[in-house]
N, C-alpha and C positions, 0 to 999 in steps of 0.2 A: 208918344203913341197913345191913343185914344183906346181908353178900358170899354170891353163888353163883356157884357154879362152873357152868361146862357140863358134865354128866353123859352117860352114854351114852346115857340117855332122853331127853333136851332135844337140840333140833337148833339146828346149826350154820348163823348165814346164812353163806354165802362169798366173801359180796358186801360184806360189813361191811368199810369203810372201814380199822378197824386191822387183822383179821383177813387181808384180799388185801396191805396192806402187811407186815404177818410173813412171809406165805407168797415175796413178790415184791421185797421193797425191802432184805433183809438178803443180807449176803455168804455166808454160811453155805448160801441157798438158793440159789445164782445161777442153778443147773441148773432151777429151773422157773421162775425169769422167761425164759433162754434159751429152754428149751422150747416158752415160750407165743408170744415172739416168732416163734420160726422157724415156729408154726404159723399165726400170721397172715400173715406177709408170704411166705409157699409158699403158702397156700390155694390164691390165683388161679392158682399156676402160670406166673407169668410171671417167675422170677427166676433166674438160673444157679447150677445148686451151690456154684459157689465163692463167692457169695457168704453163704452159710449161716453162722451167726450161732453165733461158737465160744467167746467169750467177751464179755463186758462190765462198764464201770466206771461204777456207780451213782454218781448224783449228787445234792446235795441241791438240794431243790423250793426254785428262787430266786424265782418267781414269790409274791407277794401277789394276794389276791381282790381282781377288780377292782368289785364289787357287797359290800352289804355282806352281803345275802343267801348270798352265796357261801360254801362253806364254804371253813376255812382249807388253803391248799395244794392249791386246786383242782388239777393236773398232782398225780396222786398218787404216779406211780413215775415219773423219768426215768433213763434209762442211757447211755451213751455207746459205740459201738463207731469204730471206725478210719473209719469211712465213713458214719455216718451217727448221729443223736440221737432215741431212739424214746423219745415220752412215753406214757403211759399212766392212764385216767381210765375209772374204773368209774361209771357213773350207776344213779341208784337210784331217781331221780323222773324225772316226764315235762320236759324242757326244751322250750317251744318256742323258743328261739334258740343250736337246740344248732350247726348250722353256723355262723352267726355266729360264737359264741365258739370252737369251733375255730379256726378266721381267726384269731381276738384269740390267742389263747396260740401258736398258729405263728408270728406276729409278734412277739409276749414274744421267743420262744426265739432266733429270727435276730436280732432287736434287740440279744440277749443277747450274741452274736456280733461282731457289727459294734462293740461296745464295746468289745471285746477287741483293735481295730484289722485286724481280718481286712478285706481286701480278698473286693470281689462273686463274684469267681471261684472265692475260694476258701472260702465260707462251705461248712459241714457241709451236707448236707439234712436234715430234718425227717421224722419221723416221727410223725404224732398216730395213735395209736389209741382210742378210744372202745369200750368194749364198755357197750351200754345193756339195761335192765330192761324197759322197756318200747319200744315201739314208737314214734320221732320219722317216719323217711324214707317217700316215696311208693313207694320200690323192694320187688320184690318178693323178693330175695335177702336173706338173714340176713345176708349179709357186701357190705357197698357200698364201693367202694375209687376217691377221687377223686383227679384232678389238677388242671393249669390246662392244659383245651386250647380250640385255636379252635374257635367255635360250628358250620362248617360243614363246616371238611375237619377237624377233629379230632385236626391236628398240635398236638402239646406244647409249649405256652411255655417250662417249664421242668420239672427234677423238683426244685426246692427244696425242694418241699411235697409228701407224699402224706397225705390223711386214707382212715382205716380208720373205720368205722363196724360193730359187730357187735349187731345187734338180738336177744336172746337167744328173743322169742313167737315169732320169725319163721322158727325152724330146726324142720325137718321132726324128730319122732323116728324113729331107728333104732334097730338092735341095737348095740351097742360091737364088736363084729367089723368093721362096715362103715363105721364113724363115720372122717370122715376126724381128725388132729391137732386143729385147731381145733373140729370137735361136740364131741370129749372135753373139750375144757379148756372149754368154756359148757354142757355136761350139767353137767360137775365144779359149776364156779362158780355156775352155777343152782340146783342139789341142796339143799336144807334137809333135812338126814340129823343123825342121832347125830354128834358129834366120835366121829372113828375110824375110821368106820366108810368102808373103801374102795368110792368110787363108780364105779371103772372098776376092779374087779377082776383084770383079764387083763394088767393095763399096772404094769411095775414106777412109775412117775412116781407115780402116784397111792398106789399102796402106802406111797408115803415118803409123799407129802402127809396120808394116814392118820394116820402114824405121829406127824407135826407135829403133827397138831391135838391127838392126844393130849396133849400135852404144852404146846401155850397153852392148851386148855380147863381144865388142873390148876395155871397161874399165876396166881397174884392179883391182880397188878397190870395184866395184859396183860387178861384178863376185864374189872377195874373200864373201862380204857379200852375194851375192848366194849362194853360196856352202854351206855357215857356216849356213842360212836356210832350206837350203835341208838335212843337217849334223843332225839337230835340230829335224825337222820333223821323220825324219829315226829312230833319237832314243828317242823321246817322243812316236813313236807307235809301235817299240821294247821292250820300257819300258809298256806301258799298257800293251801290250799282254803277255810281262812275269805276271805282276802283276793280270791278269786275270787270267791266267792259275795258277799259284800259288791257288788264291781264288778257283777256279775249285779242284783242287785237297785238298785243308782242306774243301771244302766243301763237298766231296765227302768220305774222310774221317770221318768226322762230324756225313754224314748223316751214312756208316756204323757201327760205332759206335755204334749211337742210336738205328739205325736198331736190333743189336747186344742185347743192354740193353734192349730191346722190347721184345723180344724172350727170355729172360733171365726170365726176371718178370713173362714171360707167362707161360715158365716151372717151376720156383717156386711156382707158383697158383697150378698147376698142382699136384705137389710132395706136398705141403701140405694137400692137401685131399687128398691123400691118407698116411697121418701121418708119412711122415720122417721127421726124427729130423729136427733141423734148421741148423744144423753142418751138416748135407751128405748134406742138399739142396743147403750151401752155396760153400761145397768141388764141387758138381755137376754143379753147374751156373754160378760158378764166383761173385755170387755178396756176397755183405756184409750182416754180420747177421743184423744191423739194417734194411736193407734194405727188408728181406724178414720178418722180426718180423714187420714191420709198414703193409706189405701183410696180414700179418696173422692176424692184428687188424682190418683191416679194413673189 
């Protein structure tokens, strides 16, 4: 197979599984995986400056797929600050048990903890981010940010856990003057543009991220693992939608079927009050003689 490179005419996804780990999971970048966290977890506005996010120590993905569907290293970036464990997971196809497995890998991650002989008091808290391609939640906001609280009065069981969820259809466009931290970084990451080419022009952050691409879209090796991503993606949702549609159809068989068997029962009802044998009712309906003799007991 014959290598290409991304050129400045060929657009870059930014969502590509190796390409957000270059940009987010090496030490060299640290300043834009910091960046992107402090613009998630500032969006809401409910955090104190001091708690603002000055450095971090990336960690490798200990977690294995729990499906085998799953791709490998589902948790794609984790980091570790003094106070707290923020995973992070780009989706690229529709999930629908995407809260579920949130649940499942915040679990992973404290389990991961508790092995390490940490007492409950003193476990880290958890950070799941989720930024999705498509559209999973009922909410009407791009950014949905959950806890565990009581269903009535809304007091907090705990913060061990907070899931971020960022639906990328669901962010209004603005101008980049007005966008707050987190629209630039899901404009950025949404963008299918030239490698190079700067998507927030006015923002040094992105300038550099420019400057990156330049420089994975010109490596060979880092490309071949692009492509073999994007190769990945194409047929993990080639393969669901065959195997949906598949389902679709025995289900749609299924149902006429039963449909069938329905109407069958209902003209055996019929034809025994008015006293034909069990032999024309069963020659007439298709069904079996046990079948209309348990009608006629009953």
């Amino acid at each position: 197979m014959s290598f290409k490179f991304v050129s400045p005419l060929v657009s870059l996804k930014r969502t590509n599984d190796v390409f957000s780990k270059h940009i987010l999971s090496r030490k060299e970048h640290k300043a834009f995986l910091i960046d992107l966290l402090n613009a998630v977890i500032f969006d809401k506005g409910r955090h104190p400056e001091d708690e603002k996010i000055l450095d971090v120590f990336l960690e490798d993905r200990l977690l294995s797929p729990r499906h085998d569907e799953d791709k490998i290293g589902i948790l794609d970036i984790r980091a570790r600050t003094r106070k707290r464990i923020y995973t992070i997971e780009i989706q690229q196809y529709v999930e629908k048990d995407i809260g579920a497995r949130a649940y499942y890998y915040a679990a992973k991650v404290l389990g991961s903890e508790i092995t390490r002989g940490i007492p409950y008091h003193k476990l880290t808290p958890v950070i799941i981010i989720n930024f999705l391609t498509h559209n999973h939640l009922s909410t009407k906001n791009y950014h949905s940010c959950y806890h565990f609280n009581e269903d009535d009065e809304h007091s907090r069981l705990s913060d061990i856990v907070t899931f971020h969820f960022v639906e990328f259809p669901k962010m209004q466009k603005k101008e980049h003057g007005v966008m707050t931290r987190l629209e630039k970084w899901v404009t950025y990451l949404g963008a299918k543009a030239p490698a190079g080419e700067v998507i927030i022009p006015e923002d040094d952050i992105f300038k550099e991220l420019a400057e990156v691409e330049k420089v994975f879209s010109k490596d060979k090796e880092e490309m071949l693992r692009y492509e073999a991503a994007e190769r990945y993606e194409m047929d993990y949702v080639s393969h669901m939608s065959t195997a949906e549609l598949k389902g679709e159809e025995r289900g749609i068989k299924k149902g006429l079927e039963k449909g069938r068997k329905a109407q069958a029962l209902e003209t055996a009802k019929t034809l025994l009050k008015m006293n034909l044998s069990v032999d024309k009712i069963a020659e007439a309906t298709g069904l079996k003689t046990e079948e209309i003799l348990q009608l006629n007991i009953s």
